[in-house]
C-alpha positions in Angstrom: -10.9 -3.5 78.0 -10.4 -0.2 80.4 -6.6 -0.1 80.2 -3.5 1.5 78.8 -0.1 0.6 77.0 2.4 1.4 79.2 5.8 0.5 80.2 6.2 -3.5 80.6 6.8 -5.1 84.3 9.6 -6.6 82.5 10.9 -7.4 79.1 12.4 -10.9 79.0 13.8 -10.3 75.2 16.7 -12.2 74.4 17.9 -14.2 71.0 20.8 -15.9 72.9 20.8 -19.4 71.9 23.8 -20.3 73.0 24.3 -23.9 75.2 26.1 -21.7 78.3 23.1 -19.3 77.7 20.6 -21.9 77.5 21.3 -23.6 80.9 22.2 -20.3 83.0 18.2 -19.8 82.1 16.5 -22.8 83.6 17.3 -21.3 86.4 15.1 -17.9 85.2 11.3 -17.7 85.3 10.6 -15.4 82.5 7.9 -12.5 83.4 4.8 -11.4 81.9 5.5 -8.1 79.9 2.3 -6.2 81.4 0.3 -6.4 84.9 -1.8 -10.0 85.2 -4.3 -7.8 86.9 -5.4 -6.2 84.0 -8.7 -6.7 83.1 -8.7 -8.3 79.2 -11.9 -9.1 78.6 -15.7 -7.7 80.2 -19.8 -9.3 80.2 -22.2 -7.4 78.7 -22.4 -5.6 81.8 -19.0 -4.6 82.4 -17.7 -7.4 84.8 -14.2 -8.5 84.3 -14.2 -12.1 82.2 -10.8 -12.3 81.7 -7.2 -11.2 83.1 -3.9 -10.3 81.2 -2.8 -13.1 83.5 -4.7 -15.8 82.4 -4.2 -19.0 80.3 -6.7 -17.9 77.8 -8.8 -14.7 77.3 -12.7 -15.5 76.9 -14.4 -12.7 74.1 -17.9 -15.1 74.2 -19.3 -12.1 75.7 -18.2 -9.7 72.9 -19.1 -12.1 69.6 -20.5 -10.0 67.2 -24.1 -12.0 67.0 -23.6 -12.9 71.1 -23.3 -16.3 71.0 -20.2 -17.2 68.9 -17.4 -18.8 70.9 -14.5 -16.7 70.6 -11.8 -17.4 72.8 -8.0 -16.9 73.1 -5.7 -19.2 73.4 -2.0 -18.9 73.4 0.8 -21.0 72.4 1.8 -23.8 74.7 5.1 -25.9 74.3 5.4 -28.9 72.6 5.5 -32.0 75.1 9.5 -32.7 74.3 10.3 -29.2 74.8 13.5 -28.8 77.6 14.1 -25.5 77.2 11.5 -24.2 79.5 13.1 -20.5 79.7 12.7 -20.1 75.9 9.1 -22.1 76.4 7.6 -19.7 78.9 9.2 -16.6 77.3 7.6 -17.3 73.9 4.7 -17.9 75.5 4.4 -14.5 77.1 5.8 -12.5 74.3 2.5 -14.2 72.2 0.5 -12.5 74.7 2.2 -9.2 75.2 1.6 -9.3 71.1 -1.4 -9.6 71.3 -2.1 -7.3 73.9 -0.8 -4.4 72.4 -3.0 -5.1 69.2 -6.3 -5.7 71.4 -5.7 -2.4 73.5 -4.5 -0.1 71.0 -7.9 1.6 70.6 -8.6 0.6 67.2 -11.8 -1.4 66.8 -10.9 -5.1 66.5 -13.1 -7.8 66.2 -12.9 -11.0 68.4 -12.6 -12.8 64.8 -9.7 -10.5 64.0 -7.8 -11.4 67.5 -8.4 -14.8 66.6 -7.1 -14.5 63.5 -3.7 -12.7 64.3 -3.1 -15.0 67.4 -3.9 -18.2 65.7 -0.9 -16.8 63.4 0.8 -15.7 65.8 1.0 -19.2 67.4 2.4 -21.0 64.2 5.0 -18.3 64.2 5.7 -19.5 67.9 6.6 -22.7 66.8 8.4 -21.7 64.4 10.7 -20.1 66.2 10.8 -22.6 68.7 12.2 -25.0 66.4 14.7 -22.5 65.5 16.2 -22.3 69.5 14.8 -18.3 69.3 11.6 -16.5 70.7 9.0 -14.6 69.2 10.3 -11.2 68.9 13.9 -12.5 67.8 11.7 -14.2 64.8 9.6 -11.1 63.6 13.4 -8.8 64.2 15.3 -11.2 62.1 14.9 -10.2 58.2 16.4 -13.7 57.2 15.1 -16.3 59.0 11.4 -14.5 59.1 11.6 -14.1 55.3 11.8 -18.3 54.8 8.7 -18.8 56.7 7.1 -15.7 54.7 7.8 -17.8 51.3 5.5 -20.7 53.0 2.9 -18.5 54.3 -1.2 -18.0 52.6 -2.7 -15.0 52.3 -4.4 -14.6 55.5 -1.2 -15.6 57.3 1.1 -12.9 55.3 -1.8 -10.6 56.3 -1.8 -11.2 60.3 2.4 -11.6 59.8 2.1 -7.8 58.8 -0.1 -6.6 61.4 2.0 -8.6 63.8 5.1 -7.0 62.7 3.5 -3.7 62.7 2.4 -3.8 66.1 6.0 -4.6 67.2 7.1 -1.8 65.4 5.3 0.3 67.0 5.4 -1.0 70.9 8.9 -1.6 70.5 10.0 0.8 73.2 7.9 -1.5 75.8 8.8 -4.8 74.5 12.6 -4.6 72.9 15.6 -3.7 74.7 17.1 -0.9 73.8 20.0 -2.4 71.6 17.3 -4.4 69.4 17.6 -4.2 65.7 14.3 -4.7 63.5 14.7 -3.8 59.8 11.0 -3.3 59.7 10.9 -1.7 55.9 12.6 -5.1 54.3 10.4 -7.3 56.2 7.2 -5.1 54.9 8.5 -5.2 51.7 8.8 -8.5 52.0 5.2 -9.2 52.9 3.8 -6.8 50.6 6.1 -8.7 47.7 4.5 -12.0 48.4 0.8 -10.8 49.0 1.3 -9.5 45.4 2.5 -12.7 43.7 -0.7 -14.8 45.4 -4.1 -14.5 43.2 -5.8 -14.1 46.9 -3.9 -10.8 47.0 -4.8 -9.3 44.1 -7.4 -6.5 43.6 -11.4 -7.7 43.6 -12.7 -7.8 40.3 -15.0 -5.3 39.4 -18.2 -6.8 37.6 -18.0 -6.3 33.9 -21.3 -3.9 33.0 -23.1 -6.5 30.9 -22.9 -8.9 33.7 -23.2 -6.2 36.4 -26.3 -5.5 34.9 -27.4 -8.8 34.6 -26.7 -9.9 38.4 -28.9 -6.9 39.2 -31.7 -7.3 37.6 -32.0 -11.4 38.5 -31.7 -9.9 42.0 -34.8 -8.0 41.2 -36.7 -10.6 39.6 -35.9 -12.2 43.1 -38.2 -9.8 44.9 -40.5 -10.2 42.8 -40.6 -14.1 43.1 -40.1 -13.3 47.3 -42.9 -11.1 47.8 -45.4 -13.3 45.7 -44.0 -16.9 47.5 -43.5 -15.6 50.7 -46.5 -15.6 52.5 -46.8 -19.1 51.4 -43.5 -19.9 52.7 -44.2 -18.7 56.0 -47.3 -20.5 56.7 -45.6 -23.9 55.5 -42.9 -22.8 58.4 -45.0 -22.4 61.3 -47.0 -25.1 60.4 -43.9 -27.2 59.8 -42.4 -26.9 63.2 -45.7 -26.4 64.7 -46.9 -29.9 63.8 -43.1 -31.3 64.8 -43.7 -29.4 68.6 -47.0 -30.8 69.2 -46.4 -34.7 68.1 -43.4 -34.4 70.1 -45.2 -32.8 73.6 -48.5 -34.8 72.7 -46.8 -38.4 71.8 -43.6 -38.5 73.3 -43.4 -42.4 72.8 -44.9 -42.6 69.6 -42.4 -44.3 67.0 -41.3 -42.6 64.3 -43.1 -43.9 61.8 -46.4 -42.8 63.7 -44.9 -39.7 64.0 -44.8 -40.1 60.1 -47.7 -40.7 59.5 -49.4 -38.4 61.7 -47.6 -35.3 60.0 -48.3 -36.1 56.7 -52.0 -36.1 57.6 -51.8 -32.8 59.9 -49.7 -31.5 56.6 -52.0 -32.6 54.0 -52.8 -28.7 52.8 -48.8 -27.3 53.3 -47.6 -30.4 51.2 -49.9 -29.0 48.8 -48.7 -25.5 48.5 -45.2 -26.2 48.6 -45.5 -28.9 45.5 -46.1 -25.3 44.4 -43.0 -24.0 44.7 -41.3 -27.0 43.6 -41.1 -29.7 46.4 -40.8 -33.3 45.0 -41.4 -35.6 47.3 -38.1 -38.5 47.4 -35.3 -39.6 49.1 -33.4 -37.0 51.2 -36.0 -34.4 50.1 -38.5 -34.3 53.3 -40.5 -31.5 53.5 -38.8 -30.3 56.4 -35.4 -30.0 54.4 -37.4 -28.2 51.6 -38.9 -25.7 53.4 -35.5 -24.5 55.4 -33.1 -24.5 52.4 -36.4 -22.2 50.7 -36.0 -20.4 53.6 -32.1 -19.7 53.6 -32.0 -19.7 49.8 -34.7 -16.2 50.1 -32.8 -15.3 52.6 -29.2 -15.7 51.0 -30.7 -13.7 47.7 -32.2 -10.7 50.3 -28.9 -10.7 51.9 -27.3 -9.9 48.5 -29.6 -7.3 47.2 -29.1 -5.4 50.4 -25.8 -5.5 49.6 -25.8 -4.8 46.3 -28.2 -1.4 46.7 -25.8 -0.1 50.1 -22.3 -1.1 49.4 -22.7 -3.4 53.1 -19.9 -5.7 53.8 -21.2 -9.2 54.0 -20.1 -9.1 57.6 -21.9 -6.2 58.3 -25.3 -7.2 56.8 -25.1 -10.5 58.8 -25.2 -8.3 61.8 -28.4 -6.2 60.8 -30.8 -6.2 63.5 -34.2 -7.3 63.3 -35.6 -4.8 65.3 -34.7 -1.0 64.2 -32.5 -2.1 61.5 -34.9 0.8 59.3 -35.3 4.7 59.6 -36.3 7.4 57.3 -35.1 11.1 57.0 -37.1 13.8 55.0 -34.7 16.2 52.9 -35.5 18.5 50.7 -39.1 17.6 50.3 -38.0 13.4 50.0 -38.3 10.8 52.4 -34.7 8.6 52.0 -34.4 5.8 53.7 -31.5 4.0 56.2 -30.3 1.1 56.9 -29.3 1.1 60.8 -26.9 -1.5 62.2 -23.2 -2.3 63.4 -19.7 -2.4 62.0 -18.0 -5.4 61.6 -15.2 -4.4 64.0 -15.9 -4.0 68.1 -15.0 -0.6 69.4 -13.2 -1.8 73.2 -15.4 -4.8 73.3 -18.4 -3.1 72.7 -20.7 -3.1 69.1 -20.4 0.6 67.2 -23.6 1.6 65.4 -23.4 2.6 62.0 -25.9 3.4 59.3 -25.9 3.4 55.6 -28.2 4.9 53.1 -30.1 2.4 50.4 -33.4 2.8 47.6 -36.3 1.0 47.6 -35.1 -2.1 46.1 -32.8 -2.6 49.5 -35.7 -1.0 51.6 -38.2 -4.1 50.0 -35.4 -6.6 50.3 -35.2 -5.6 54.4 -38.9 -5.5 54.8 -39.0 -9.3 53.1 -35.9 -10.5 55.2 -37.9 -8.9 58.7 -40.6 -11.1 58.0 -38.6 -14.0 57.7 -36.8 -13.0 60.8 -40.3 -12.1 62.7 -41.5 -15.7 62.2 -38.2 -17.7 62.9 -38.5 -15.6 66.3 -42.2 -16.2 66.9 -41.0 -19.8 66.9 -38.0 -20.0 69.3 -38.9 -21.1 72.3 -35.5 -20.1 74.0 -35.3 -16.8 75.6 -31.7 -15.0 74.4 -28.7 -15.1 76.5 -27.7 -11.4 77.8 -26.2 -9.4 75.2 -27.9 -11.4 72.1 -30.4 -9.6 70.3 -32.5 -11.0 67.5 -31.0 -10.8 63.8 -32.4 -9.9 60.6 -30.5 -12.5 58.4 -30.5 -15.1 61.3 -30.2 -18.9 61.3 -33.3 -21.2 60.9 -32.5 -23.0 63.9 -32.3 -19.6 65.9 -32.9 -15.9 65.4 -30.0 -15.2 68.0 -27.2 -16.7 65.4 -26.3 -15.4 62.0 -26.8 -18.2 59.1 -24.2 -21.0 59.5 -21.3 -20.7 56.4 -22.1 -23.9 54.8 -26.1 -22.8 55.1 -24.7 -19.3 53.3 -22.6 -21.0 50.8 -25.0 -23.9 49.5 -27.7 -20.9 49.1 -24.9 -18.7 47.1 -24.0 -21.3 44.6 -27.6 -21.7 44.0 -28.1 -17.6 43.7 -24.9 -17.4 41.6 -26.5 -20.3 38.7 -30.1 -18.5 38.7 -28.7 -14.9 38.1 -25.2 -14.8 37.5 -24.5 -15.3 33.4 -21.9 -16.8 31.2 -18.6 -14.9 31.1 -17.9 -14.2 27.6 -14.8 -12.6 26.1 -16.3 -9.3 25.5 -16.5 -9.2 29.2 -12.5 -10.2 29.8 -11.9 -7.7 27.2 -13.7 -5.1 29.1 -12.4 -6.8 32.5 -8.6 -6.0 31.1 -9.4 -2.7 29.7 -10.5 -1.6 33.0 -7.6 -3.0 35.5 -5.4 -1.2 37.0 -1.7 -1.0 38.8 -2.8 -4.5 41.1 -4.4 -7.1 39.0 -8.0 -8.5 39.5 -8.2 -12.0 41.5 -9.6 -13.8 38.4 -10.1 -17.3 40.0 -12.9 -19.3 37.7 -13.0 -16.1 35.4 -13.5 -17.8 32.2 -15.1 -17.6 29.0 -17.9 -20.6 29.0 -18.2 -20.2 33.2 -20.9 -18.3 35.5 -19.7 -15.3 36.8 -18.1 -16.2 40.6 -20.4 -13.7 42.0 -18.9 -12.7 45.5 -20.5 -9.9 48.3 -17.6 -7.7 48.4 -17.6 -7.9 44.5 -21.4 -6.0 44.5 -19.6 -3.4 46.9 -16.7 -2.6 45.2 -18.5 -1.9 41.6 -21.1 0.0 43.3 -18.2 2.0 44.9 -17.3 2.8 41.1 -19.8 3.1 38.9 -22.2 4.9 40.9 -20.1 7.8 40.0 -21.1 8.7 36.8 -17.6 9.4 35.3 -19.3 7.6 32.2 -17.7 4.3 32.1 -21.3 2.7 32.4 -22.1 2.6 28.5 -25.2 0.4 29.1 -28.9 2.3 29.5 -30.4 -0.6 31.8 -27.2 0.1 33.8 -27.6 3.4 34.4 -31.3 3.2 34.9 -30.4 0.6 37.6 -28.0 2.4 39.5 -29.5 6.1 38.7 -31.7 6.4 41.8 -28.7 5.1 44.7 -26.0 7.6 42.5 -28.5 10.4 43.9 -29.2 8.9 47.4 -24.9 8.6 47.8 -24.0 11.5 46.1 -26.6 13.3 48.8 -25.8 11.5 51.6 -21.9 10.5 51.5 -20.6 13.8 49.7 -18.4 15.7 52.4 -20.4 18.8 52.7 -23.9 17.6 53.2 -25.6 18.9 56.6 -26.6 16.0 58.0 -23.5 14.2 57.1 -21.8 16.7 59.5 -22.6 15.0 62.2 -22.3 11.3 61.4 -19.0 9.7 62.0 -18.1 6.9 59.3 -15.4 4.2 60.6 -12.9 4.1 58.5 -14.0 0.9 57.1 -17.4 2.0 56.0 -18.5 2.1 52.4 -18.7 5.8 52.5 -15.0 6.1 52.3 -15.2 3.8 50.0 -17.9 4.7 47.6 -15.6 8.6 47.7 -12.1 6.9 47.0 -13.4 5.6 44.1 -14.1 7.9 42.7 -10.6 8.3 41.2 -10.5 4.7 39.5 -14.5 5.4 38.5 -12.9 8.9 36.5 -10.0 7.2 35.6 -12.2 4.5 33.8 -14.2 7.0 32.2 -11.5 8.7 31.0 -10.4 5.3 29.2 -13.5 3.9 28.1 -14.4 7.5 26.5 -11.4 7.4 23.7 -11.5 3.4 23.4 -15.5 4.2 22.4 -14.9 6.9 20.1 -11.9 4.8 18.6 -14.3 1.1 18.4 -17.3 3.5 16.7 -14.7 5.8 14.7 -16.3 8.6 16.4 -13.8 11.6 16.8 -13.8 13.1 20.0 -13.8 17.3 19.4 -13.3 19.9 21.4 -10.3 21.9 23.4 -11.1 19.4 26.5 -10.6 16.0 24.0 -7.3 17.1 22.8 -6.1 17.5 26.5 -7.4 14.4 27.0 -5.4 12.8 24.1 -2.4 14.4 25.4 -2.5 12.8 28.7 -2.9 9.4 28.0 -0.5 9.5 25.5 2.1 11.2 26.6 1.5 9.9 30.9 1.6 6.6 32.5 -1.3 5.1 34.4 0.3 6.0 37.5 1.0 9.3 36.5 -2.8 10.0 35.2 -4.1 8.5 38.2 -1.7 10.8 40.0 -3.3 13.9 38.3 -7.1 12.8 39.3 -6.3 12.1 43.0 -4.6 15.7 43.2 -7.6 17.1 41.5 -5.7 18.5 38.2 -7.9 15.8 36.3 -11.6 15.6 35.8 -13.9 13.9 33.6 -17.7 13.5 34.1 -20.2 12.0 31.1 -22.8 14.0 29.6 -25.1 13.9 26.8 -22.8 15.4 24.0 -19.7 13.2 25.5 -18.3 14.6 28.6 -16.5 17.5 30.5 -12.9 17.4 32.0 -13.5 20.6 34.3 -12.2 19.9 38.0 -14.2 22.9 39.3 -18.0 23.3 39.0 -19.5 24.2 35.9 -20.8 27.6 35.5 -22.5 27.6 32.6 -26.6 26.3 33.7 -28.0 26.0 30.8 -32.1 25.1 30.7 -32.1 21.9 29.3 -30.0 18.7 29.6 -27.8 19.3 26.6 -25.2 21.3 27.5 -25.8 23.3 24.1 -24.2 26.6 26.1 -20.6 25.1 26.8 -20.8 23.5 22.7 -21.5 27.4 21.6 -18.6 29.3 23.9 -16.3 26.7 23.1 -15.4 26.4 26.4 -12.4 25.2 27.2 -13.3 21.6 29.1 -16.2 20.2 26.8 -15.6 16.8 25.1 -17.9 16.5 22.7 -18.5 13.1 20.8 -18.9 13.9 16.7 -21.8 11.4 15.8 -23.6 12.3 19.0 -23.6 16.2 17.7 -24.1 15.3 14.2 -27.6 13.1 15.5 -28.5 16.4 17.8 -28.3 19.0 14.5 -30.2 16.5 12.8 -33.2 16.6 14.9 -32.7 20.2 15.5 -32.9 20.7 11.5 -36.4 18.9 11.5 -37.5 20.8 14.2 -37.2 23.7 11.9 -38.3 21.6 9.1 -41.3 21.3 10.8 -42.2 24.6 12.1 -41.3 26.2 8.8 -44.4 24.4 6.9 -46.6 25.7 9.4 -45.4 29.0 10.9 -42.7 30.4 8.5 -40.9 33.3 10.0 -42.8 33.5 13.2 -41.1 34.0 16.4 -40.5 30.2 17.3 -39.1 30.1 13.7 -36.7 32.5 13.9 -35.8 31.0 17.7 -35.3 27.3 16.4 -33.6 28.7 12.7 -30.8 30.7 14.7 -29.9 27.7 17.5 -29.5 25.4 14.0 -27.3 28.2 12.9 -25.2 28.5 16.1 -24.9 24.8 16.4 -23.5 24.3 12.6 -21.0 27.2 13.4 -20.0 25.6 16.7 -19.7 22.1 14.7 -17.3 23.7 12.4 -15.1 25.4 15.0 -14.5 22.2 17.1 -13.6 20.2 13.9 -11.3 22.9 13.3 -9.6 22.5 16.8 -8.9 19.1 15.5 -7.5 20.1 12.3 -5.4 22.7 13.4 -4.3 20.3 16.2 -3.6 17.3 14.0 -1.6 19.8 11.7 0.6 20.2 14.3 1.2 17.1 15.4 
């Protein structure tokens, strides 16, 4: 798409729906808004497809796995219609709409177009009906604001980027006199995309279930690695046997055809008993060995998600070739996960890359197998622009996995790992919500958790932080490892991060905009901890921590965190509220140098101290009956001193500040 907003031939705007009005225009042709000779659409080698001019614009080319049909078409007048003016002017005002969007420079995928024109085309007859085109309908606050109170969430969605777009082309496509009170009409949208559950904020995972999902995932590849070999074989023998029968007995019935296969299958109809085939009705062998197939496939898909913060979109678009690379820093080999974004850039697939452990390094090296075999079996050479897919369909490694193939395998993932919700986990679910409410369709006490892609994403984005909101060990065993590989990797000054551009979709931005919710929940989950336990919180950097959430709103302590006058990171003793790097480096992981200087940020939970001097005091215990008064005596005797005396000034800090309260 080589072109260039610019001024229209001609803008054909007008709300006039008066009778005089209407037939002084069937004598007008109205005209398109931009040249018909621009060039909408290109091939994979740069030929024009498509022009502005054109009934319909043809993005096959650009599909996002090259074979997907995606093609626009724009709203056509009902058979009945008599006002042809109005008709034809609609007509090209959905097309100069869509234009605009397409050839801003943004990256847009052809599902995206789709999307916004297919919207675009219901407001069309909408305004139809009404005797007024388009652009009168997304200008006028009233009448737009009854079809907004009909609308879903995916068409308030494309309504606001339609109105946006409007907004911001209206020098080209309104006359000058137009009126458009764009700020009630947003506020409108953004009003109604609150009140829908589908508009509401995706649910973090609770940590007991979090944890949970994870570690069925890794189970999974466990189960994958040891059945997969199997698997394979049972594959290319399946549609092996199928190939030959059908070249070397074309006129065989099918019954022969039966018969033959279940004696050239004899050994594969063994090992997949294995694996839980029984033989019925509706449960060939064939079927078996696909949905096995998809179901792997489905569970590899979500552990790469889960262990890179991927879009589902975006891991359907993995490659199979290149889709891994390796970088050695700092002595480490890290690995990378190399693909697209979900979004074309002018028609043409961006690269992107995202960092990942070994758990979503063995979950790509499993899913290339699968990929490597369905490919060794396709007979059909790809089209041009198609390239072979790491999560592809069975049927062809050119196509990502149909949605109902997806969805069947995802309701089976979801009852093998996914637990019962209990009400622990709502109660931590409320604690941990913010301004915009979590979407809790089928979040109940007694159900599975829904388990969703984007859900994996958005609690990695959070708790990979370490702001200490992840209370559970296994947890933070789990996510210790990608925490490093991120906070390497994504953190704004690294090196090689220099260089890299990250759309402004990808998780990166992601992963480092959370990080104000993830310190915000920390924050919270700290003094509702010490509170549950009755654990008092000392320390200078506790009592500041009290005053803020007692005397500030949400909004207002979320304000203070995003500005950077708010801090709070976990450690051993409890945590530290310092927003700028901590000086202090002490030797050893308990940070036993800010306890002693009373420093000014520490947080320091009483029990956790108490359980510290208490092991410190048996240290000394122990090296008094053997070494009394020796050098490592006197060390260990004088750190249990120092620690008691620190003890007893931070419980004076709370005294003194409880007296004055």
């Amino acid at each position: 798409m080589n072109s260039h907003i610019g001024e229209p031939i001609k803008a054909t705007y007008s709300s006039d729906t008066s009778t005089d009005s209407k037939q002084e225009k069937q004598h007008l042709v109205a005209q398109p808004y931009f040249d018909t000779t621009t060039v909408t659409t290109r091939n994979a080698n740069g030929e024009a497809v498509s022009l502005y001019g054109g009934d319909s614009w043809d993005f096959r080319s650009q599909s996002l796995d090259g074979s997907t049909a995606n093609t626009l078409h724009f709203w056509k007048a009902p058979p009945q219609a008599t006002d042809h003016f109005l008709c034809r002017q609609i007509y090209e005002q959905n097309k100069a709409l869509i234009w605009v969007i397409a050839d801003q420079g943004d990256l847009k995928s052809p599902e995206t177009l789709s999307n916004h024109n297919y919207t675009a085309r219901g407001l069309c007859s909408f305004a139809y009906e009404k005797g007024i085109d388009l652009f009168g309908l997304l200008t006028d606050f009233e009448l737009l604001s009854t079809r907004i109170d009909k609308m879903h969430v995916n068409q308030l969605l494309n309504t606001r980027a339609l109105v946006k777009a409007l907004w911001r082309y209206r020098r080209q496509l309104l006359p000058g006199d137009a009126k458009m009170n764009r700020t009630k009409i947003m506020e409108t949208l953004t009003d109604a995309l609150a009140e829908l559950p589908e508009g509401m904020q995706t649910p973090l995972i609770p940590s007991r279930i979090y944890c949970s999902i994870l570690g069925g995932l890794l189970e999974g590849l466990e189960e994958i690695e040891q059945n997969l070999p199997v698997l394979l074989d049972a594959l290319r023998a399946t549609v092996n046997t199928t190939a030959t029968l059908n070249r070397n007995r074309p006129s065989a019935s099918r019954q022969q055809h039966k018969v033959a296969r279940g004696r050239m299958l004899a050994e594969t109809f063994k090992q997949m008993r294995s694996l839980g085939w029984k033989q019925g009705p509706g449960k060939t062998l064939h079927t078996f060995i696909f949905g096995k197939v998809r179901n792997y496939q489905c569970h590899l898909m979500h552990t790469v998600v889960a262990f890179s913060g991927m879009r589902k979109c975006e891991v359907k678009l993995l490659p199979l070739n290149g889709v891994l690379d390796t970088f050695q820093h700092r002595g480490r080999e890290h690995c990378l996960i190399k693909g697209y974004t979900h979004k074309l850039h002018h028609g043409d697939k961006a690269q992107a890359e995202w960092i990942t452990i070994d758990q979503g390094h063995r979950a790509i090296k499993l899913a290339m197998q699968i990929g490597g075999v369905i490919l060794s079996l396709h007979q059909q050479p790809p089209q041009k622009g198609q390239e072979a897919l790491l999560f592809c369909s069975t049927s062809t490694p050119f196509k990502m996995m149909e949605g109902n193939a997806f969805g069947t395998a995802q309701d089976l993932l979801i009852k093998a790992i996914c637990p019962v919700i209990t009400a622990e986990d709502l109660d931590e679910l409320n604690q941990l919500e913010l301004e915009r409410g979590w979407a809790r369709k089928c979040i109940e006490p007694g159900l599975l958790w829904p388990l969703a892609m984007h859900q994996l994403r958005r609690s990695l984005s959070v708790y990979a932080h370490r702001s200490g909101m992840v209370s559970l060990p296994a947890l933070k065993a789990q996510l210790q490892h990608i925490t490093d590989e991120m906070r390497v990797y994504y953190s704004d000054g690294w090196s090689r991060a220099v260089n890299l551009v990250f759309e402004k979709d990808h998780f990166s931005h992601e992963w480092n905009t959370a990080k104000v919710e993830s310190t915000y929940f920390g924050l919270s989950v700290a003094l509702k901890t010490a509170f549950d336990e009755e654990d008092d919180l000392l320390g200078i950097g506790a009592q500041q921590m009290r005053q803020i959430f007692s005397k500030r709103s949400r909004e207002q302590t979320l304000a203070l965190i995003k500005n950077g006058s708010l801090a709070y990171r976990e450690t051993v003793l409890g945590g530290c509220i310092s927003t700028e790097e901590c000086k202090a480096m002490p030797l050893d992981p308990i940070n036993f140098e800010c306890v002693e200087s009373n420093c000014a940020n520490i947080v320091v939970r009483s029990k956790r101290l108490d359980m510290v001097i208490r092991s410190q005091e048996s240290v000394v215990a122990q090296v008094a009956l053997n070494d009394t008064g020796s050098v490592e005596h006197r060390l260990e005797s004088e750190h249990l001193k120092r620690m008691l005396i620190a003890r007893d000034r931070l419980k004076q800090i709370n005294i003194s500040q409880e007296t004055k309260a």
